[in-house]
N, C-alpha and C positions, 0 to 999 in steps of 0.2 A: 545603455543596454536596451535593446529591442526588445519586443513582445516574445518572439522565436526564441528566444536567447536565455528569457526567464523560462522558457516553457520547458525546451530542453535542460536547464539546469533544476529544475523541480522533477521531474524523470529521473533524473539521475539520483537525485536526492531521495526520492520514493524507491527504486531500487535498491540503493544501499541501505536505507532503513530495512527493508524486503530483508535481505542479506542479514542482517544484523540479527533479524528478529528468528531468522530458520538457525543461526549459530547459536540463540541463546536458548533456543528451544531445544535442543542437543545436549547441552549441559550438565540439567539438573537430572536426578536419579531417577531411574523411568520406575516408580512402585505406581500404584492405582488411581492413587486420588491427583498427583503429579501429571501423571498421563491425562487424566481428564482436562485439567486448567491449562496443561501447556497444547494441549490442541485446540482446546478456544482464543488462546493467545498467540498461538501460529496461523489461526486463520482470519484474528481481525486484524495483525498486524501486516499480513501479506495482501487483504483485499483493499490497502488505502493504495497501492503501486496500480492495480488491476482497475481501481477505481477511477484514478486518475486517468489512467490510459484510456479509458474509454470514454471519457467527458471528454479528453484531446478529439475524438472524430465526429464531436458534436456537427451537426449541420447548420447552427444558428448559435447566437451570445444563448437566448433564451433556452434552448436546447441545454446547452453548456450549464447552465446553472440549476436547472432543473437536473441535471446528473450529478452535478458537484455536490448537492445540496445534503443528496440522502446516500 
């Protein structure tokens, strides 16, 4: 399996994570304190797909890992 091939199947895999994490968020009973924690947990679940996606258009390795990194 090529480099392309991991990259693309890691994509995929960070959107269905993505996916999974907006279904679980839907879930639970929306009262106050609920609504708090599941939108801290809908937004740092969702920004590891967005994260990733954006270290893919790095211009360099070095680039790349200084986005991956943080």
């Amino acid at each position: 399996m090529n480099t392309l091939n991991r990259a693309k199947q890691l994509q995929a895999r960070t959107k269905r994570f993505a996916v999974r994490i907006i279904k679980a968020f839907a879930r639970p009973p929306k009262d106050e304190a609920t609504r708090i924690v599941g939108r801290q947990f809908l937004r740092s679940g969702t920004s590891l797909a967005a994260n990733y996606r954006a270290s893919c258009r790095a211009r360099s390795t070095a680039d790349f890992i200084s986005k991956i990194a943080f």
